[in-house]
N, C-alpha and C positions, 0 to 999 in steps of 0.2 A: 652587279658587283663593281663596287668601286675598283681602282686602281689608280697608280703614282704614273706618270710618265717624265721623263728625266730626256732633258735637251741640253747636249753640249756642241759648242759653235769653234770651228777653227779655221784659218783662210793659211793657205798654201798660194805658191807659186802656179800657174796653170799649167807649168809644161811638167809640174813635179803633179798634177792630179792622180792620174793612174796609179804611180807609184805608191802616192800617198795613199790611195785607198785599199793598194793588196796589203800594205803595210798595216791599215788598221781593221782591218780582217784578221790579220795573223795576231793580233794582239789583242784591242779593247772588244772587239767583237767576239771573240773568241772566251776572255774571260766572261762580258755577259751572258753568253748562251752558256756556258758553263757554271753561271751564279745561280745556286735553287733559290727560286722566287723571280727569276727573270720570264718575263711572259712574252714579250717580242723585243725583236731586234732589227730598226732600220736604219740604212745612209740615206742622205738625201744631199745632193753634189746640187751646185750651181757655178758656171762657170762666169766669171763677167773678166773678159780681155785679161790683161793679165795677172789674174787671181783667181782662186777659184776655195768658193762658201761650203764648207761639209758639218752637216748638222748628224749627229747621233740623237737617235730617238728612239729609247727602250721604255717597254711599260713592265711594272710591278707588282707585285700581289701586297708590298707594302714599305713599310719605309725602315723596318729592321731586313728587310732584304736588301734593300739599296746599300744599307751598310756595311753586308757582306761582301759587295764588291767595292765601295769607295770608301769603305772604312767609318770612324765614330764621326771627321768633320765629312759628311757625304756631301754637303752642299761646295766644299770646294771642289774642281776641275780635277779628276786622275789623269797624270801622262805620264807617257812611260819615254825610258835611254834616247828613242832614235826620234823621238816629237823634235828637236832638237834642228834635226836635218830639214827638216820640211817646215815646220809652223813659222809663219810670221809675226803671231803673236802667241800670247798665256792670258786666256780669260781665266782669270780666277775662279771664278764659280761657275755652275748649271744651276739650271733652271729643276722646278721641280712643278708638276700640275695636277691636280687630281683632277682625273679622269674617270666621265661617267658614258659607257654604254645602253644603247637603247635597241 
């Protein structure tokens, strides 16, 4: 079965890590596992000195699912009120990949 896997990248403060990521549990992770057609939901943190790398990586059943949660431009970046507090930048877009299991 094919599937979409969808990567979004965002670098925080390192002493704001933790925070940042109960943060985005209560929020973007929260709406994916809540999106039908959402099939997984991971963070993937890297710290480097003072910054620190959080990759979101969800897979799909398809790319009218992805929609459901990022809406008709999915390929731009969703964030939400409090991104604000924490991100150091706004990548525009995510990535999108079709993904094949074996």
């Amino acid at each position: 079965m094919k599937k979409i896997t969808r990567i979004w990248h965002g670098v925080v403060n390192a002493e704001k890590a933790d925070e940042y990521l109960k943060y985005v549990e209560e929020t973007g992770i929260l709406q994916y596992k809540n999106t039908p057609g959402n099939l997984s939901t991971k963070i993937l943190r890297k710290k480097d000195q003072e910054i620190c790398h959080f990759f979101t990586v969800t897979e799909w059943d398809s790319y009218e699912s992805i929609r459901k949660f990022a809406g008709d431009d999915y390929e731009k970046a969703k964030y939400y009120p409090e991104d604000k507090r924490f991100l150091l930048e706004f990548e525009e877009n995510v990535n999108h990949y079709e993904t094949f299991e074996y």
